[in-house]
N, CA, C and O of each residue as an XYZ file, in Angstrom:
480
protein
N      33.522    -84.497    -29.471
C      33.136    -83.136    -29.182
C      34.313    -82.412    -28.533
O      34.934    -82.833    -27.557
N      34.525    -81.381    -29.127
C      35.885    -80.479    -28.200
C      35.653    -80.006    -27.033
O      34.462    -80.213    -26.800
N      36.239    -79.379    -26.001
C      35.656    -79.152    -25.097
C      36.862    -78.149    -24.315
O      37.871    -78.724    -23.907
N      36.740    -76.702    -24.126
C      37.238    -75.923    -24.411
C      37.507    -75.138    -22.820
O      36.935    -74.058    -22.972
N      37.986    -75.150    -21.646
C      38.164    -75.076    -20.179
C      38.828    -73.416    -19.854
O      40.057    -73.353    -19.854
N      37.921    -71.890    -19.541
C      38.259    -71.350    -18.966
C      38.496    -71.101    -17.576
O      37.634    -71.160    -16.699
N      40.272    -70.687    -17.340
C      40.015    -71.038    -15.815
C      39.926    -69.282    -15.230
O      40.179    -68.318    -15.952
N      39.623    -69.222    -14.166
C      39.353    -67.797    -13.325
C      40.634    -67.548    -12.257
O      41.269    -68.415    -11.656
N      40.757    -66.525    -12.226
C      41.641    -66.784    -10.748
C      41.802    -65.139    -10.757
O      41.961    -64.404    -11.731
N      41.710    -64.799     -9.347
C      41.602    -63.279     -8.843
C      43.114    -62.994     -8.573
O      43.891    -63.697     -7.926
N      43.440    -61.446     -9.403
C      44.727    -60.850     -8.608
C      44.892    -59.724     -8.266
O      43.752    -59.278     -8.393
N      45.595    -58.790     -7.860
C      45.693    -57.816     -7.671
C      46.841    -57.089     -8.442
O      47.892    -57.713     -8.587
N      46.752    -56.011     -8.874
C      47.374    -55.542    -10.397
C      47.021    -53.554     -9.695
O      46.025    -52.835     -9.611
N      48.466    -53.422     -9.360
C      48.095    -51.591     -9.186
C      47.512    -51.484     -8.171
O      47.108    -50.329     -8.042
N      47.202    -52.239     -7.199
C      46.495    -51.874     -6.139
C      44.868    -52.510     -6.113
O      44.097    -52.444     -5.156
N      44.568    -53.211     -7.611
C      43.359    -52.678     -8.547
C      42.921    -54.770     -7.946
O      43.854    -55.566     -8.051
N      42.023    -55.110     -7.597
C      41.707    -56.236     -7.940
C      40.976    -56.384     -9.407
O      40.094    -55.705     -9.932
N      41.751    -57.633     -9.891
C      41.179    -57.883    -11.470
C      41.023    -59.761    -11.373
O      41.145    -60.559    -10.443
N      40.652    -59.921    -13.047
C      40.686    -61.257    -13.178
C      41.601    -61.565    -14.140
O      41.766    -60.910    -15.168
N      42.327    -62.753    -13.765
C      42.941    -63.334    -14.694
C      42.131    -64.852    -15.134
O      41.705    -65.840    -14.535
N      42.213    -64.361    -16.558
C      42.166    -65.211    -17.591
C      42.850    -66.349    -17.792
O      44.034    -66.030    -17.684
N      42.752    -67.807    -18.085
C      43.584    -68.380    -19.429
C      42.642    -69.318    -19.877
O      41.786    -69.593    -19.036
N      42.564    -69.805    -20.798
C      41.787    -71.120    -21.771
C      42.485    -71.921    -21.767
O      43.506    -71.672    -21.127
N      42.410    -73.340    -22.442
C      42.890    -74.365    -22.819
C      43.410    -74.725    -23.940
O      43.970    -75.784    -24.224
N      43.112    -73.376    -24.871
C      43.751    -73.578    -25.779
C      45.114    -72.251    -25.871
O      45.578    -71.841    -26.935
N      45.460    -71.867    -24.752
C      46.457    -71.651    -24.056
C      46.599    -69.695    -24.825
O      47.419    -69.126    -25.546
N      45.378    -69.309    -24.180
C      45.305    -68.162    -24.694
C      45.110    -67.401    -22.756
O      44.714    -67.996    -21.755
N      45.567    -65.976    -22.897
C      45.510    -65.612    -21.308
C      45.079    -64.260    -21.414
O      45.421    -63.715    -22.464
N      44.530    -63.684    -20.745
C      44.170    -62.151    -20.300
C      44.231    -61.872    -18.738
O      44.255    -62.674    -17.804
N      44.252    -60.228    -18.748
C      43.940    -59.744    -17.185
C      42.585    -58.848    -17.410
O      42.659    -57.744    -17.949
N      41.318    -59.413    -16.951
C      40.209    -58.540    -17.350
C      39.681    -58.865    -18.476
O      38.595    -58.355    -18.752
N      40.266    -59.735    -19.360
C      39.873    -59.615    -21.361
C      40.209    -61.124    -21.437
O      40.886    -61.734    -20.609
N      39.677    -61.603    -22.478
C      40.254    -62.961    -22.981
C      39.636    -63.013    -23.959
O      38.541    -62.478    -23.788
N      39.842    -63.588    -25.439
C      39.328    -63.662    -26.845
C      39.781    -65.314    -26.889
O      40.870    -65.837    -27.124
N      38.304    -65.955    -26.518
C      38.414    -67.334    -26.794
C      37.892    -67.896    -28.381
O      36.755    -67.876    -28.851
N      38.814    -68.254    -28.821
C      38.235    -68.984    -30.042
C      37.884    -70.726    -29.953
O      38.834    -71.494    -29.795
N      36.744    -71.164    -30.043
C      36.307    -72.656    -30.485
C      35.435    -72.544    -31.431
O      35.000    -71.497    -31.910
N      35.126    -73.799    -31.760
C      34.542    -74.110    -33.016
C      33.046    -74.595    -32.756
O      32.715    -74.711    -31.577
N      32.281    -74.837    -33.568
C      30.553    -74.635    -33.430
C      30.494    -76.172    -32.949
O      30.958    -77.106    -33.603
N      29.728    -76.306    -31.466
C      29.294    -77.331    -31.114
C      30.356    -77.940    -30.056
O      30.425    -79.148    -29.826
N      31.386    -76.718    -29.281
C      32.107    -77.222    -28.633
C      31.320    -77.275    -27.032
O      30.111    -77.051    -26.976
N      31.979    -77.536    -25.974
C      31.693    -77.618    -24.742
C      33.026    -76.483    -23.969
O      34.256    -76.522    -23.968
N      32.051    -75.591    -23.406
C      33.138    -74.504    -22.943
C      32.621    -74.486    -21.143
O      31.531    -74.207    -20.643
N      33.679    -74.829    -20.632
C      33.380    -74.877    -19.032
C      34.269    -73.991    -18.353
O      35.460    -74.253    -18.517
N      33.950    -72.841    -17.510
C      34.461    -71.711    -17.075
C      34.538    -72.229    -15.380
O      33.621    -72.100    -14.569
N      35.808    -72.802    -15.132
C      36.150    -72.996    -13.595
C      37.180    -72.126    -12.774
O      37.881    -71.235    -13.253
N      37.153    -72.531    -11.463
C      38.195    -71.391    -10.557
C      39.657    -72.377    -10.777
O      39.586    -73.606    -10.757
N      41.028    -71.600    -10.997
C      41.920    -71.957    -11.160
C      42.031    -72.660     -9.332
O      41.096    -72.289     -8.622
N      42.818    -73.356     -8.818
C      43.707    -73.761     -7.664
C      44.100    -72.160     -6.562
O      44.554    -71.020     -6.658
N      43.803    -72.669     -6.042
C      43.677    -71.202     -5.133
C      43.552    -69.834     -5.748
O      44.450    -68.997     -5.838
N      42.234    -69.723     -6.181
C      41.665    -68.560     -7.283
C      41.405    -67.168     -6.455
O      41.315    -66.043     -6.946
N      41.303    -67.549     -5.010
C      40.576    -66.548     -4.177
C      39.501    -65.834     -5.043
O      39.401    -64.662     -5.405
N      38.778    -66.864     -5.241
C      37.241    -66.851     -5.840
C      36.304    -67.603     -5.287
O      36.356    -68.801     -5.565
N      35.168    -67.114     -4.335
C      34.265    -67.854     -3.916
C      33.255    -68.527     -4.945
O      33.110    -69.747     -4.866
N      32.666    -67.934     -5.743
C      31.959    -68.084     -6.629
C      31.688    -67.644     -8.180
O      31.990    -66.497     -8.511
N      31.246    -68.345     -8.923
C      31.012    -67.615    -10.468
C      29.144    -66.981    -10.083
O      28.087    -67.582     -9.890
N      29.473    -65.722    -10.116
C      27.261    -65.847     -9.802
C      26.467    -65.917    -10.832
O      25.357    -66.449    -10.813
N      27.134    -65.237    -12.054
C      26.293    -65.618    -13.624
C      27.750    -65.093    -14.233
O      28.715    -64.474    -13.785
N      27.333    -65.743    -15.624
C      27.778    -65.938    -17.138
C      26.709    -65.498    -18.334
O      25.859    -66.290    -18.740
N      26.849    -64.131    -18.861
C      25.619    -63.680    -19.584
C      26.131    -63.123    -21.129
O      27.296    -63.328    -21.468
N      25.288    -62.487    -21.934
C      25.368    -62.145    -22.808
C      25.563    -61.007    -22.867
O      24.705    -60.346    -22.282
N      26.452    -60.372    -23.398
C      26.807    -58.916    -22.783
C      25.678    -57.584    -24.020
O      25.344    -56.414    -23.835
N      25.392    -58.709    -25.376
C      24.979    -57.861    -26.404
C      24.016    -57.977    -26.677
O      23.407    -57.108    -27.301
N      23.368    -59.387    -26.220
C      21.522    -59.304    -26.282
C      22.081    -59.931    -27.855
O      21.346    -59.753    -28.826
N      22.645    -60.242    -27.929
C      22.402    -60.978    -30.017
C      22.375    -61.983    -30.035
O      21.846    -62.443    -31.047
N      22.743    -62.713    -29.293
C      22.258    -64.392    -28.938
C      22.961    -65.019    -30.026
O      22.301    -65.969    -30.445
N      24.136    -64.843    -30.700
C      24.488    -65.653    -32.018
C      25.333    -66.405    -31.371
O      25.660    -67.435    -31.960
N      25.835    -66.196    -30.239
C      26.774    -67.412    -30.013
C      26.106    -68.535    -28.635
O      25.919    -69.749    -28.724
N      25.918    -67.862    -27.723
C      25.049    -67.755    -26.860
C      23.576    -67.970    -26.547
O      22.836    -67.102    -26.084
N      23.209    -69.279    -26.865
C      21.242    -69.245    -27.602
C      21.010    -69.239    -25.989
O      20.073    -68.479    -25.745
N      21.603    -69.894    -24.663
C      21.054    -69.669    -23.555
C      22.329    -69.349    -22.899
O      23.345    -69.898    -23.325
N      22.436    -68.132    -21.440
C      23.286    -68.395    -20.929
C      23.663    -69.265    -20.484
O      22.870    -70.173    -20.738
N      24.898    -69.800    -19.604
C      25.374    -70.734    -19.530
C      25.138    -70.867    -17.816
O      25.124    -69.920    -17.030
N      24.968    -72.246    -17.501
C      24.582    -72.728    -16.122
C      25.525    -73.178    -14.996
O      26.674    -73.488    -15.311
N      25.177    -73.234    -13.833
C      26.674    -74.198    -12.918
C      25.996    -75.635    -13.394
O      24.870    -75.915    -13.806
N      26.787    -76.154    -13.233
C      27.618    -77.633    -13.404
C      27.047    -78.154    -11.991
O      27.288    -77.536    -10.955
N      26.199    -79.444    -12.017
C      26.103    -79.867    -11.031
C      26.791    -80.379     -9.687
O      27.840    -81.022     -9.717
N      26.134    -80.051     -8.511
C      27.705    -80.426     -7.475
C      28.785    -79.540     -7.767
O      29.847    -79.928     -7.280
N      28.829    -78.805     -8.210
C      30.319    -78.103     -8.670
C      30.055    -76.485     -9.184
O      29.276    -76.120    -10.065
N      30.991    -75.612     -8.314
C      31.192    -74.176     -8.809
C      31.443    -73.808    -10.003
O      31.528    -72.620    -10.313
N      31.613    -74.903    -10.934
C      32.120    -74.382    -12.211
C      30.711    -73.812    -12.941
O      29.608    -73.950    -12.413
N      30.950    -73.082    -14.375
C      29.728    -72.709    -15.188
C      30.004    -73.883    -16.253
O      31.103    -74.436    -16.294
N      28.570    -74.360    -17.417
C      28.858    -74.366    -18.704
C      28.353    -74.114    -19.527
O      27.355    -73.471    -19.203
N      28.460    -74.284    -20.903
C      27.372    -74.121    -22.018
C      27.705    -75.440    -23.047
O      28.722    -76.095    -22.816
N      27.028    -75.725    -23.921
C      27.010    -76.360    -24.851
C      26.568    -75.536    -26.383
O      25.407    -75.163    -26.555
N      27.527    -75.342    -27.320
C      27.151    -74.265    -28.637
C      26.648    -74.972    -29.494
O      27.014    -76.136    -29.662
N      25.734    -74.414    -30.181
C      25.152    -75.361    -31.057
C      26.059    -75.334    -31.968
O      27.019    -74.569    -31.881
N      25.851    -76.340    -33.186
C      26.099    -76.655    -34.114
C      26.271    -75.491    -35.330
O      27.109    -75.551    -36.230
N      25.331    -74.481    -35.148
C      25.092    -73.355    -36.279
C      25.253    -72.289    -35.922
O      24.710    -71.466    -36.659
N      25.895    -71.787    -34.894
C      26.234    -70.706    -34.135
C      27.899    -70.100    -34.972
O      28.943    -70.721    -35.174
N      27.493    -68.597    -35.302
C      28.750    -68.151    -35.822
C      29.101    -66.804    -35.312
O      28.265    -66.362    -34.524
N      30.258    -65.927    -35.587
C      30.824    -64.915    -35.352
C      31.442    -65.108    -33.509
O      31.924    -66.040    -32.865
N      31.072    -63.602    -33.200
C      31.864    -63.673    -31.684
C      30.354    -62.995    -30.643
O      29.334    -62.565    -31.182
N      30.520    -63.039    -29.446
C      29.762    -62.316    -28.532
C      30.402    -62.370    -27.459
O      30.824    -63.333    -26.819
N      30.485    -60.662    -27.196
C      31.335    -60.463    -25.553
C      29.801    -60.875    -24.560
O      28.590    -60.929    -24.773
N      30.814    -61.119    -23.316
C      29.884    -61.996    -22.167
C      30.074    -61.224    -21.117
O      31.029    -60.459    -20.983
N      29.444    -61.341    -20.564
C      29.819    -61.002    -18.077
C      29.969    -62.206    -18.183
O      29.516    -63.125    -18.866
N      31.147    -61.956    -16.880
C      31.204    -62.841    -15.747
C      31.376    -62.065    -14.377
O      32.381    -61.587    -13.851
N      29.966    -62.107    -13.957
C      30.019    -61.668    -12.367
C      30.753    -63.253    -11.430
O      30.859    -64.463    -11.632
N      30.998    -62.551    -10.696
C      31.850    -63.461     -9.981
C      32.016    -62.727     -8.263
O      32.052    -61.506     -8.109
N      32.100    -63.680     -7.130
C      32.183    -62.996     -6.275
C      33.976    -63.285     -5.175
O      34.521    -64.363     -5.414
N      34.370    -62.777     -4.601
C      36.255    -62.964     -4.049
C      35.654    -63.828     -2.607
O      34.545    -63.919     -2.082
N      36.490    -64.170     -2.420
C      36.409    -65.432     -0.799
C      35.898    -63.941      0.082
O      35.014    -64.245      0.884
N      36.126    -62.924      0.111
C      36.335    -62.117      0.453
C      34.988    -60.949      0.747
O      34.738    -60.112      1.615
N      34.174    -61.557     -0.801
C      32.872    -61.211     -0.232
C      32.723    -59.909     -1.570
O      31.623    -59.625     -2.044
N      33.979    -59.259     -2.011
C      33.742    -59.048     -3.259
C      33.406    -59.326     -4.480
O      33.874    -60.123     -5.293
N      32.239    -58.322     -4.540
C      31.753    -58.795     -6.047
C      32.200    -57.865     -7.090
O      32.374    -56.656     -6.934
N      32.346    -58.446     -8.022
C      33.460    -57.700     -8.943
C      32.704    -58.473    -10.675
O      32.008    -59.479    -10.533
N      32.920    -57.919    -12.151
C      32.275    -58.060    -13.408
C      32.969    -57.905    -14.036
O      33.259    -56.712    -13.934
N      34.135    -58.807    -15.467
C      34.220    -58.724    -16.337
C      33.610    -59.050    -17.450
O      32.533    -59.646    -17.418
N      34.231    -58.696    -18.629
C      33.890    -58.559    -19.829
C      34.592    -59.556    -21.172
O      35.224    -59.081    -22.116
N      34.411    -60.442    -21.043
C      35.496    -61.256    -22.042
C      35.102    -61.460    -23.612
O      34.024    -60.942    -23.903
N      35.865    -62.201    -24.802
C      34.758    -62.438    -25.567
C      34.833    -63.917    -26.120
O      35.811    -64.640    -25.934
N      33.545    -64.346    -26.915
C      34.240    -66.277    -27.329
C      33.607    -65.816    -28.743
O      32.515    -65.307    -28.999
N      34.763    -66.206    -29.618
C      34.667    -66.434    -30.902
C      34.628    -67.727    -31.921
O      35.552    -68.517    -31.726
N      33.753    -68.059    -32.927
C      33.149    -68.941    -33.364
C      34.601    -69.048    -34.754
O      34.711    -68.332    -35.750
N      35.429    -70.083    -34.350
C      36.372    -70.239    -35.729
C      35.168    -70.305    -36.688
O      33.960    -70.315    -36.454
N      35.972    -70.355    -38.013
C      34.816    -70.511    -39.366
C      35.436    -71.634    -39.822
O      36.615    -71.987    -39.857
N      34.306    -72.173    -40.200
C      33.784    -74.071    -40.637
C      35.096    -74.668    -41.582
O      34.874    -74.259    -42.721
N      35.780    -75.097    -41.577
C      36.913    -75.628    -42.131
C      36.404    -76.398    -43.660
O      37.234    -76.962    -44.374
């Protein structure tokens, strides 16, 4: 099973607090990220090494279409991280939230998206 690791980590950009992005399959954003895996992977959304991120508070569906997404995704037991498991028959893309809150006590919401490669 593949298993596909977004990490989080808070910065400041313009004055502006944002999020930075990267995956494991070595893709990065500030605010945005376009993750591509394949149907039936394992995608786990953790805080990078000093993220100045207290918490992930949810991981949701941003479009209500449920094609990639059949449930949002949960914390990880013992552990701040989120995950999901995709089914097997799940295709196209769906942008997500990630509310998230700063050591700091800020709560702050992006918008990312995960895209379903097509079946080889």
């Amino acid at each position: 099973m593949e298993c596909v690791t977004i990490y989080l980590r808070s910065i400041e950009q313009d004055g502006k607090k944002r999020l930075s992005l990267f995956d494991s399959n070595r893709n990065c954003g500030i605010d945005d990220l376009i993750t591509e895996v394949s149907q039936g992977t394992k995608i786990i959304w953790a805080l990078d090494c000093c993220s100045g991120i207290k918490s992930i508070a949810k991981i949701y569906s941003k479009t209500g279409k449920r094609n990639v997404f059949c449930v949002d995704p949960s914390k990880a037991i013992l552990s701040k991280n989120m995950r999901i498991k995709l089914g097997s028959d799940v295709e196209g893309e769906e942008a997500y939230g990630i509310d998230y809150v700063l050591t700091d006590g800020t709560k702050l919401s992006v918008d990312p998206v995960i895209r379903i490669k097509p079946p080889q």
